[in-house]
C-alpha positions in Angstrom: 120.7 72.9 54.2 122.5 76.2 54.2 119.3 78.3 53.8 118.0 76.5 56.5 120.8 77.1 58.6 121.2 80.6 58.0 117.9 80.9 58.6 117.4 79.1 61.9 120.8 81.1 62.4 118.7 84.4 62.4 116.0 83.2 64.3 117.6 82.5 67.5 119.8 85.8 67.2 116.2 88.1 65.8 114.1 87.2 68.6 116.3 88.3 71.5 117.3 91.7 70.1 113.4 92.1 69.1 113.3 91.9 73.3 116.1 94.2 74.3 115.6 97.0 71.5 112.2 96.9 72.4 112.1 97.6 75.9 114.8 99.9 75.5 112.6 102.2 73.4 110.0 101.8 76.1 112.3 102.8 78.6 113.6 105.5 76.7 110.1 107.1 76.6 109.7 106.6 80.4 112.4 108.5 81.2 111.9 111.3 78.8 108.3 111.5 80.3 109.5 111.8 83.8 112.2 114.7 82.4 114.8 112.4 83.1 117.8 112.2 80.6 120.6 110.9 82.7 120.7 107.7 81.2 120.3 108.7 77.8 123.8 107.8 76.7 123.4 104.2 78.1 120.0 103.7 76.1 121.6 105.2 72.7 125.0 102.4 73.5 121.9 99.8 73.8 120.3 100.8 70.5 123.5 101.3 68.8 124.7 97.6 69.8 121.6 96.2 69.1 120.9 97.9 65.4 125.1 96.8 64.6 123.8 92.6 65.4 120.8 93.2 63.2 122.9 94.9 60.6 125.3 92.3 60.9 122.4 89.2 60.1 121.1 91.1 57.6 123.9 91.3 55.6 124.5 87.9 56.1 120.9 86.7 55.0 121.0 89.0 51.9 124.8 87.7 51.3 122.9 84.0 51.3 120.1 85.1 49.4 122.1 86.3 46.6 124.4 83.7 46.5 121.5 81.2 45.6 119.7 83.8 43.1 116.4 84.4 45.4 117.2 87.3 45.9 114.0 88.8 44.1 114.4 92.0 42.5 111.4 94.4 41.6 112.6 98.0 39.5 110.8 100.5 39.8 111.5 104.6 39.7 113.6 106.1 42.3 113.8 109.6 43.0 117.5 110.2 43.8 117.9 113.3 45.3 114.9 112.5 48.0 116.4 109.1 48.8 120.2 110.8 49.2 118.5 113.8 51.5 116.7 111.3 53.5 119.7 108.9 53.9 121.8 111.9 54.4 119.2 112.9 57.3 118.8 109.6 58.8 122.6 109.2 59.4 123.3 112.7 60.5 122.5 111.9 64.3 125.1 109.5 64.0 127.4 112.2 62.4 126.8 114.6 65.2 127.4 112.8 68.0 131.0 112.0 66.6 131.7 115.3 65.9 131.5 114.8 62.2 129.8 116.9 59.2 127.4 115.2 56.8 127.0 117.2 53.8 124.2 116.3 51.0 125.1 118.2 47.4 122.6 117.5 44.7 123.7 118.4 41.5 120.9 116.7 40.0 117.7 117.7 41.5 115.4 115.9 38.7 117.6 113.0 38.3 116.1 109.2 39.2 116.8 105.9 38.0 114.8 102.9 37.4 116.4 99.7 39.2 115.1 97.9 42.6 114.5 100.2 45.7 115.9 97.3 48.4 119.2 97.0 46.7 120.0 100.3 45.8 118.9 102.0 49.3 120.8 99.0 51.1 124.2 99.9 48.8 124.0 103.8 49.4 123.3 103.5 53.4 126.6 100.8 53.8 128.6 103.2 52.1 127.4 106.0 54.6 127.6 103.9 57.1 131.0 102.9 56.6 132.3 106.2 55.9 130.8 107.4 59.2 132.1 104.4 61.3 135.7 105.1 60.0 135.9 108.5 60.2 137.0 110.5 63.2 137.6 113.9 61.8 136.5 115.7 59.5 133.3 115.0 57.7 131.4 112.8 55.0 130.0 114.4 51.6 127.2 112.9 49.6 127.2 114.0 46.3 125.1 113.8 42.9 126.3 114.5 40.0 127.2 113.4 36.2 130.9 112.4 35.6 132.8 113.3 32.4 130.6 111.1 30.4 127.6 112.8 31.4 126.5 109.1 33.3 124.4 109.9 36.9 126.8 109.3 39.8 126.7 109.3 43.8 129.7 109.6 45.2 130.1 109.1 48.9 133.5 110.7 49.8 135.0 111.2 54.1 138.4 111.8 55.6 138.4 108.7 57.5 141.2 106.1 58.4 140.9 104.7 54.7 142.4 101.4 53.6 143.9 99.6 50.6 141.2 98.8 47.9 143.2 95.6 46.9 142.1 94.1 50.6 138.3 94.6 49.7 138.9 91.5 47.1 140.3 89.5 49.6 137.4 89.8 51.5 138.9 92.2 54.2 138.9 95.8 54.8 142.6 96.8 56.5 142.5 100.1 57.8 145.4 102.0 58.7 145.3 101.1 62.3 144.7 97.2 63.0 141.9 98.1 65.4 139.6 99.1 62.4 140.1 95.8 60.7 137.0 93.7 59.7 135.1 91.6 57.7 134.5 93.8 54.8 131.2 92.2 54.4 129.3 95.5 53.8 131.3 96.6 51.0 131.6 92.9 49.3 127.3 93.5 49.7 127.2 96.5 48.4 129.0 95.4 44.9 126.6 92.7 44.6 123.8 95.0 45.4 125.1 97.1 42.4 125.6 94.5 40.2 122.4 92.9 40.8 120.4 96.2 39.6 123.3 97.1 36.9 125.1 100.1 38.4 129.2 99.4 39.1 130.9 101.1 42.2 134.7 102.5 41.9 137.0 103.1 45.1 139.9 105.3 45.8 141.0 104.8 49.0 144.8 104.5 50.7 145.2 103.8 54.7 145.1 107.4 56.6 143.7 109.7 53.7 140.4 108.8 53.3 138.3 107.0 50.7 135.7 107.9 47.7 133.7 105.6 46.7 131.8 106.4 43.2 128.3 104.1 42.1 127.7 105.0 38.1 124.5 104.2 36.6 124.6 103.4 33.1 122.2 105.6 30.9 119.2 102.9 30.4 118.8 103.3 34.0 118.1 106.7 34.2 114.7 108.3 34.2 113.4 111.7 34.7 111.6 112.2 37.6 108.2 113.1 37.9 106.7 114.8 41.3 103.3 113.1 41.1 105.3 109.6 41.2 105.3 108.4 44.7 106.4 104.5 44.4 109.9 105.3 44.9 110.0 107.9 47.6 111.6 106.8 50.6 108.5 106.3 53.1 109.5 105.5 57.4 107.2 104.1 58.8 107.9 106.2 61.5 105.5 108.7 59.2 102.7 106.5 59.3 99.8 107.6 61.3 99.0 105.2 64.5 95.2 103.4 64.5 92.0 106.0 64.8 90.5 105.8 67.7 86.8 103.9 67.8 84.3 107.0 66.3 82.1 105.6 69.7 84.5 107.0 72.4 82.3 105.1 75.1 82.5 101.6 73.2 84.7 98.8 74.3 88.1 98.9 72.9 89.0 96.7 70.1 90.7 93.1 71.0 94.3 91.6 69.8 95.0 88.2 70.2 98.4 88.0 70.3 99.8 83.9 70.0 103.2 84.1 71.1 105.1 81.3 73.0 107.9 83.1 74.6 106.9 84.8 77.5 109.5 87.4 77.4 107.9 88.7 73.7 104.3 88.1 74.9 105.3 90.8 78.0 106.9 93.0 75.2 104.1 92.9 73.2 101.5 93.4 75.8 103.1 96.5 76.9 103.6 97.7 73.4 99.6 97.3 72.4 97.6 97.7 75.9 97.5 101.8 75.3 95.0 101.3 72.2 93.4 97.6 72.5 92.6 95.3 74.8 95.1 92.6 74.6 94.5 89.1 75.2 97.8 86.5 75.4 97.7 82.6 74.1 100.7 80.7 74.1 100.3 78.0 71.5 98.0 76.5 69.1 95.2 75.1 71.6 95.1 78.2 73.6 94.6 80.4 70.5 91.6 78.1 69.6 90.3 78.4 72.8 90.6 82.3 73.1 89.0 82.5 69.9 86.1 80.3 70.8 85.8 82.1 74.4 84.8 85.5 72.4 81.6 87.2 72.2 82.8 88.8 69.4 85.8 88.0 66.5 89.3 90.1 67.9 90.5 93.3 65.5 92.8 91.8 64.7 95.4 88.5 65.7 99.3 89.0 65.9 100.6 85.3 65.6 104.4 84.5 65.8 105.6 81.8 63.6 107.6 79.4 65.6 105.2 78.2 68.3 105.6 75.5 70.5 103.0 72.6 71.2 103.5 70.7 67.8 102.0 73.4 65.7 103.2 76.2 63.9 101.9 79.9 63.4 101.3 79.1 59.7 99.5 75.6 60.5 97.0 77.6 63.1 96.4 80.4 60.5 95.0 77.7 58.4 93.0 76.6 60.7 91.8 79.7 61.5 91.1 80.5 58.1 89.6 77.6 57.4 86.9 78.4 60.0 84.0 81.4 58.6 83.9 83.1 62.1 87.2 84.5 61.6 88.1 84.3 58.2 88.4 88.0 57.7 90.1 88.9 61.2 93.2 90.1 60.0 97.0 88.5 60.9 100.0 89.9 61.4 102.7 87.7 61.1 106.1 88.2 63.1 108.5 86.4 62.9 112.9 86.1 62.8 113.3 84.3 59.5 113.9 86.7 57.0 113.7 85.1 54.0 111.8 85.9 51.0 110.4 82.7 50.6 109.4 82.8 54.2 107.1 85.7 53.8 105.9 83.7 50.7 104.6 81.1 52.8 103.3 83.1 55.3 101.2 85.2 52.6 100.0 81.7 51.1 98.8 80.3 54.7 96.4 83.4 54.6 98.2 86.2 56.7 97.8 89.7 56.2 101.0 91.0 57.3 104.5 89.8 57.8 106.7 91.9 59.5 110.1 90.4 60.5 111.6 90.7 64.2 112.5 92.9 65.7 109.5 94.3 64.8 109.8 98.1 64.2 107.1 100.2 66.7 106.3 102.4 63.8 105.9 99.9 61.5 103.9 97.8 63.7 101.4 100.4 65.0 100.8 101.3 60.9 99.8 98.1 59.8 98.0 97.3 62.9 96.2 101.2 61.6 96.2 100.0 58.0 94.4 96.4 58.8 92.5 97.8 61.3 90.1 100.6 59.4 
């Protein structure tokens, strides 16, 4: 009852966000189109905002996950020095615009460890996070290194407000001003992050001098890494390249059947897909089917959102669809706010290609519509 809680929890807060991130983004380019950068600072507030409520349910569903060990956990090799340089380069926007420095010292250019990619990239970007958020002068350092033992380290060290270590077991993080007070959640996740791939985390911190935070990997977690290994180097989708263009420049453009009941989203992701395909909107179940059966020709691809209305769900009509040969191999892309593993799971099982959870990242969306696509 709690999963399904949490879950239906995230749903109602995903799909709004998804909305208001979106169109922000779209705006954003507008403006920068028309040479227009007045209202930059408003757009930035909006994405801030909008990425802390997504950060927030995250950390909330993972929090859930682990606390009922489903949590899955897949080790594989992880180049550390990339990962901390592209963390350290993700985050330094942030950085900048408070005024702060964000320094990156690799001590161990070779070094990687063997452990799952989800957990320990989750762990290391709270801990930047954090010591970005509560800092106000000054700067962060991100460092690799060995300690005296000779075990790998990263130690994530500012000159922020700081706070006493004994409040992180309580379950609350007391800076030295009450205003910074909160939850503490990130840094209760980011223990269980490192214990559930077997590294340990050690804090010094005391309210107004800053805190250092230290994540030790024991030595049967360390591997040497190897340039030709690519499965654990940190990929944004951002880098992916958007769909090719049809080799026939004079032929029709490609058709996506997107099955969304919300008209708000449908708009969104009308406006987000109409420069490369033609896009054609159903709002439930019955329409789908009859979209599909209107068509000279099968669509490129189908992106279906989970919680429809009409008495049938997204994973229901993919059956269906499925289930009939004129469309068996048309790709589906999956959206949807429940975050769960075991949600993807299901949607993998019904037959879907893709599941990307809301809101849906542009990049990522555009490469596996590319991917699925070819």
């Amino acid at each position: 009852m709690r999963d399904e809680f949490v879950s239906r929890a995230a749903y109602a807060i995903r799909s709004p966000v998804n909305i208001i991130l979106g169109y922000s983004e779209l705006i954003a380019q507008r403006l920068l189109a028309l040479g227009d950068d007045s209202q930059q600072p408003y757009i930035d507030g909006i994405r801030r905002s909008g990425r802390q409520i997504l950060s927030a349910i995250s950390r909330i569903l993972d929090y859930a996950s682990i606390e009922q060990g489903t949590l899955r956990i897949s080790p594989e090799r992880i180049h550390l020095a990339g990962l901390l340089e592209k963390l350290a380069q993700d985050y330094r926007v942030l950085a900048v615009s408070k005024k702060l420095g964000l320094i990156c010292e690799i001590e161990e250019p070779g070094a990687g460890v063997e452990c799952d990619s989800y957990c320990l990239t989750a762990a290391l970007s709270n801990l930047i996070d954090n010591a970005i958020k509560f800092t106000h002068r000054g700067g962060v350092v991100v460092k690799l290194h060995r300690d005296g033992q000779g075990l790998l380290c990263v130690e994530v060290r500012d000159t922020g407000v700081g706070f006493d270590p004994r409040a992180l077991e309580r379950g609350a993080q007391a800076g030295a001003n009450p205003g910074y007070q909160q939850s503490g959640l990130g840094l209760i996740l980011t223990r269980k992050y490192l214990e559930l791939i077997g590294a340990s985390m050690a804090i010094a911190s005391s309210p107004g001098k800053g805190s250092a935070f230290t994540v030790t990997f024991p030595a049967r977690l360390e591997v040497r890494w190897q340039p030709s290994c690519h499965n654990g180097e940190p990929v944004s989708p951002h880098e992916a390249a958007a769909p090719a263009a049809p080799a026939n420049a004079h032929a029709a453009r490609p058709v996506v059947l997107v099955v969304e009941d919300q008209a708000d989203q449908a708009l969104f992701m009308r406006t987000l897909l109409q420069r490369s395909f033609d896009v054609v909107v159903a709002a439930d179940a019955a329409e789908a089917l009859h979209r599909l059966t209107a068509m000279r020709e099968s669509p490129a691809l189908i992106v279906m959102d989970i919680g429809l209305g009409g008495g049938e769900d997204g994973l229901t009509l993919t059956r269906r669809i499925r289930a009939d040969r004129r469309w068996r191999q048309v790709p589906i892309v999956v959206t949807s706010a429940h975050a769960f593993e075991h949600d993807r799971e299901r949607a993998l099982e019904a037959g879907c290609s893709a599941y990307l959870t809301k809101p849906i990242d542009r990049g990522e969306l555009i490469a596996t519509i590319g991917r699925l696509t070819k």
